[in-house]
C-alpha positions as CSV (number, residue, x, y, z in Angstrom):
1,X,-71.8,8.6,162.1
2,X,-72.1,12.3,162.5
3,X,-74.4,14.4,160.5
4,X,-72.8,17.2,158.5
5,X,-75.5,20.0,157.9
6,X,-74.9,23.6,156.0
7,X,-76.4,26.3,158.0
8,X,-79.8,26.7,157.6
9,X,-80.7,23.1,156.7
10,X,-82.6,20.6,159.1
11,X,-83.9,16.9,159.5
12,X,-86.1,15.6,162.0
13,X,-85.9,11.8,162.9
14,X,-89.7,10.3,162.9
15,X,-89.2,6.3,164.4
16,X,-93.0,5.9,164.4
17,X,-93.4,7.0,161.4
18,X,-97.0,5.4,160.1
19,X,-98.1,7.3,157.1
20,X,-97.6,10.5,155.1
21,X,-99.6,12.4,152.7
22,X,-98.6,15.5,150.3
23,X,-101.3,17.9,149.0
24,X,-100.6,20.7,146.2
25,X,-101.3,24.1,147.1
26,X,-102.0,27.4,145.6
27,X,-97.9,27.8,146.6
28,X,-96.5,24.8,146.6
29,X,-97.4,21.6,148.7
30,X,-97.7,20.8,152.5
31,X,-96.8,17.5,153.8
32,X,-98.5,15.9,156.6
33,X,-96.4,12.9,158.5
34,X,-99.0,10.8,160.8
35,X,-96.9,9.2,163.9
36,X,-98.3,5.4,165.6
37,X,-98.6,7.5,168.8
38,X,-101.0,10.5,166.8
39,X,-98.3,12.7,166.6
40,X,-98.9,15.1,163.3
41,X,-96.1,16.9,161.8
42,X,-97.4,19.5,159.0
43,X,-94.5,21.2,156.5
44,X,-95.6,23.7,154.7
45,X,-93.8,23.8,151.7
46,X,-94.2,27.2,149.0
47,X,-92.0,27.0,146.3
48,X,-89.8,30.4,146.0
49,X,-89.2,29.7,142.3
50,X,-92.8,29.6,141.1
51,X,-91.9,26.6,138.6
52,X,-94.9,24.5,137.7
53,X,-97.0,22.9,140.2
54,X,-97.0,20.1,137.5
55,X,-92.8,19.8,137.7
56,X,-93.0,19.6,141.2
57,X,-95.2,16.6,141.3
58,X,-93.6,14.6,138.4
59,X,-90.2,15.0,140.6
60,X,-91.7,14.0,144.0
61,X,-93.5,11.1,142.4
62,X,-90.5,10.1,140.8
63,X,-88.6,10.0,143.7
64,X,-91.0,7.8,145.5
65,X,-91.1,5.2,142.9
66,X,-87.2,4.7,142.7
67,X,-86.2,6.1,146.2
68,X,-83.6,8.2,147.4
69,X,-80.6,7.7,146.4
């Protein structure tokens, strides 16, 4: 099945995938993704719309509890 993607969005597929970790920053949060083979993929992630660090966190551990759907 074919992928369909506005412009200016992206995904990256990770199959060794072992861990991940997401630490708040002064702007936001970066996300570190740790691959089987040592790989590191780092996001930086500054949020544009200067909400609450605290919002951010309740959504992302939210999602993680019930998944995406």
């Amino acid at each position: 099945m074919e992928m369909r993607m506005k412009k200016g969005d992206s995904w990256c597929h990770i199959p060794n995938y072992v861990k991940h970790t997401v630490e708040e920053t002064e702007k936001g949060v970066t996300i570190t993704i740790y691959t089987e083979n040592g790989h590191v993929h780092e996001y930086i992630c500054e949020d544009v719309s200067k909400r609450n660090k605290k919002d951010w966190s309740k959504g992302y551990n939210e999602w993680k509890k019930n998944g995406l759907h």
